[in-house]
C-alpha positions in Angstrom: 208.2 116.0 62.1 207.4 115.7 58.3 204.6 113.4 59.5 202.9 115.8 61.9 203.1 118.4 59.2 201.0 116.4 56.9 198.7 115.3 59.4 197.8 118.8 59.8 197.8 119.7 56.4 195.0 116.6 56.3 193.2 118.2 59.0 193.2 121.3 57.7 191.6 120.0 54.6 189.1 118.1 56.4 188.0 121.3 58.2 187.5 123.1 55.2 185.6 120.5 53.5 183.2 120.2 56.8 182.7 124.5 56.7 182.3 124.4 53.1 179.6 121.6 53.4 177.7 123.2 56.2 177.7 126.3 54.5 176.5 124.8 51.4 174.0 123.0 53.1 172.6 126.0 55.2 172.9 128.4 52.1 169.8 125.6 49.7 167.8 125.6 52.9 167.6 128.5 53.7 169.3 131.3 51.5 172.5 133.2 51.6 171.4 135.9 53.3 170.0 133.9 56.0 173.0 131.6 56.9 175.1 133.5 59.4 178.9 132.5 59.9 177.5 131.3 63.9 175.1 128.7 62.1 177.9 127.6 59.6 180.5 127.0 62.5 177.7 125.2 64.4 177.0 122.6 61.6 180.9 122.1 61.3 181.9 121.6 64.3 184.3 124.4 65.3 185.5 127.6 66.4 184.5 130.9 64.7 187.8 131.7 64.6 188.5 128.1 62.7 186.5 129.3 59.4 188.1 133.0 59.2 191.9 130.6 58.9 190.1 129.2 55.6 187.5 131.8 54.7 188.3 135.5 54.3 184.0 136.0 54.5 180.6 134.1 54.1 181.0 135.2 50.2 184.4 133.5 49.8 182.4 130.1 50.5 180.0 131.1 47.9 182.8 132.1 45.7 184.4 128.8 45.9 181.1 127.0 45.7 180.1 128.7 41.8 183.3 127.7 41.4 182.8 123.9 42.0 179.3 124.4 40.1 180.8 125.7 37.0 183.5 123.0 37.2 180.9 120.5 37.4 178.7 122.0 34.9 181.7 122.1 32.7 182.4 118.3 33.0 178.7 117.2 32.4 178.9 119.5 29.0 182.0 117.7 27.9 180.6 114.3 28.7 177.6 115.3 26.9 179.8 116.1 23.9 
């Protein structure tokens, strides 16, 4: 039982890293405002139901992916220091 648990919790994780790469992906090609959630789920692989379980809307991707910039940004300053 414990196993199946984490093997969803894995599986989760890999579905949220696919959305939030397609997303990212569709949003430098061809803008925010053009990427609709239907083009998102298409790239991913799943359901349009499957993104709203790990994204309240299209702005909580973009949300999370300034977070990940800033992060990022963050590291190269300190590296740089």
């Amino acid at each position: 039982m414990a196993q199946e648990g984490g093997k969803r919790q894995l599986e989760a994780r890999e579905t949220r890293r696919r959305l939030f790469a397609a997303a990212s992906a569709l949003f430098a090609r061809q803008g925010y405002h053009e990427t609709t959630i239907d083009q998102i789920v298409r790239q991913a692989g799943v359901a349009k139901g499957t993104f709203f379980l790990h994204f309240a809307t299209k702005e909580a991707v973009v949300t999370e992916l300034v977070g990940h910039q800033t992060r990022a940004a963050l590291r190269a300053r300190a590296e740089a220091l």
